[in-house]
Phi, psi and omega in degrees: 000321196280331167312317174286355173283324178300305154345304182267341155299325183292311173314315194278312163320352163311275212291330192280344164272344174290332199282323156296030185260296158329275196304320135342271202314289210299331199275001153290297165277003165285282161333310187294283189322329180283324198260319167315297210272304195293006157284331175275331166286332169271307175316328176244012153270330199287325221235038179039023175071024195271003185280322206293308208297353199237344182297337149232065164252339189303336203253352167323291179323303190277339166308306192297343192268297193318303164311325173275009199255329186272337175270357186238009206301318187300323189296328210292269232326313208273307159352302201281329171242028143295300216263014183266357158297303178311315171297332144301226209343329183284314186277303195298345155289319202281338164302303196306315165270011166272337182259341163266354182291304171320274170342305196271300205272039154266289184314286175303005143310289172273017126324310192255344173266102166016081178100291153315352180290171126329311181228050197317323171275357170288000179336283217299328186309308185271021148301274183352298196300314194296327211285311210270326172305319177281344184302327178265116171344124162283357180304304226268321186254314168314315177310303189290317188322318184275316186313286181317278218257002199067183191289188202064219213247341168315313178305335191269293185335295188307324192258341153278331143003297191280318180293312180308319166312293210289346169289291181314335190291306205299322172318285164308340184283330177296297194277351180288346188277352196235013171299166153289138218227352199263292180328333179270325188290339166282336166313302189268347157297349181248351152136006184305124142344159163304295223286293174330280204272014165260336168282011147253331194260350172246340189257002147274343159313312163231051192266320173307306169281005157261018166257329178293298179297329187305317169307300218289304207274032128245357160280305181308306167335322182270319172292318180304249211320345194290295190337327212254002175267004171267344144277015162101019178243049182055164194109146219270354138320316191265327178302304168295280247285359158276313169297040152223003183260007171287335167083271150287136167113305171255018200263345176269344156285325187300302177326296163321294188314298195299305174305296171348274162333298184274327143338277182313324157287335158296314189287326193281342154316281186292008192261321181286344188258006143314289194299318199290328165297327157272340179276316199277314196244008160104346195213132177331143147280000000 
């Protein structure tokens, strides 16, 4: 008797946490939907109440590009190969800040990282440093970037560059924490340096999986520079954003652009998830 009492107590303390899980949850999506509509409600009175009245309109941009593209289609090749030095400048930013992204957030990974830092109490300071980097848009340090140093591709380099450290440092610092710990303390009995024993004892251990994310952010690399050539940072970004703000007329170049673009972004999907699949699992998908 008394097990079984115990029983239906352990139950009914059961059921009051489920229903009081539930309820949590509805008053969560309660709270999402009031912030949904009412967000949706200040957007379009701020936008004069112009989204119903403009909503069948969306597809009018995109029917004149397609159409002048298709009447001009012979014309797309010769396009593709105006705009592909933009497209070469557009990929060569985005390497460029995935490899210098990469680096600083390698260092700052194990900075930051538990048992391996260098410096432990400064763990939260360089957490912090990672926090802020990623918190800031590169649209927003590209925007200052340009105001200051002006238009091209230095700006866009610096500022995905800068979002990247604090993506990748956060990444690594996640895998450097599930390292083995025993290679670097056998490193350091025998008299190995900080520098020594994190480049023999730790970073052969996760170079597969810090190459993997360094591939996936750079495909993010590549759509962030396309974006940022639409604000003055160079790049086959800048090249659209004339041809579509020029308008009737230039809508078969936007087009040509567009293919480039999305071409280039499929391959290097699958060219990088290639590699990332042979590094993680030893075998292609």
């Amino acid at each position: 008797m008394q097990g079984r009492g115990r029983a239906q107590t352990i139950h009914a303390h059961y059921m009051a946490m489920v229903q009081r899980r539930r309820l949590y949850g509805a008053l969560t999506l309660l709270i999402f939907f009031l912030l949904f509509f009412g967000g949706f409600y200040v957007a379009d009175d701020r936008n004069a109440g112009g989204f119903w009245s403009g909503l069948s309109q969306l597809g009018d941009f995109p029917a004149g590009v397609l159409s002048e593209a298709w009447e001009k289609r012979g014309l797309l090749p010769a396009h593709m190969v105006t705009y592909f030095g933009a497209l070469v400048e557009t990929v060569n930013i985005a390497a460029v800040s995935t490899l210098v992204g990469a680096l600083f957030g390698l260092i700052l990974s194990l900075m930051s990282t538990r048992g391996l830092s260098k410096w432990p109490m400064m763990i939260p300071v360089f957490r912090r440093i990672m926090d802020i980097m990623r918190a800031v848009p590169e649209i927003v340090i590209a925007l200052v970037l340009i105001f200051v140093l002006g238009g091209g591709p230095v700006p866009a380099m610096v500022a995905i560059a800068f979002h990247t450290t604090g993506a990748l440092g956060k990444l690594f610092s996640e895998v450097s924490e599930n390292a083995d710990l025993k290679p670097v303390e056998g490193l350091a009995s025998a008299g190995a340096n900080w520098s020594q024993r994190m480049l023999l004892g730790v970073i052969p251990q996760v170079a597969p999986n810090f190459l993997s994310y360094a591939l996936l952010r750079f495909e993010v690399n590549i759509r962030a520079s396309a974006i940022l050539g639409f604000v003055g940072a160079g790049g086959i970004g800048y090249e659209l954003k004339n041809a579509m703000s020029w308008g009737q007329g230039k809508f078969d170049e936007a087009a040509a652009i567009f293919l480039l673009l999305f071409g280039t972004i499929v391959f290097f999907d699958q060219l990088s998830s290639y590699f990332r699949n042979r590094l993680t699992k030893g075998v292609p998908q």
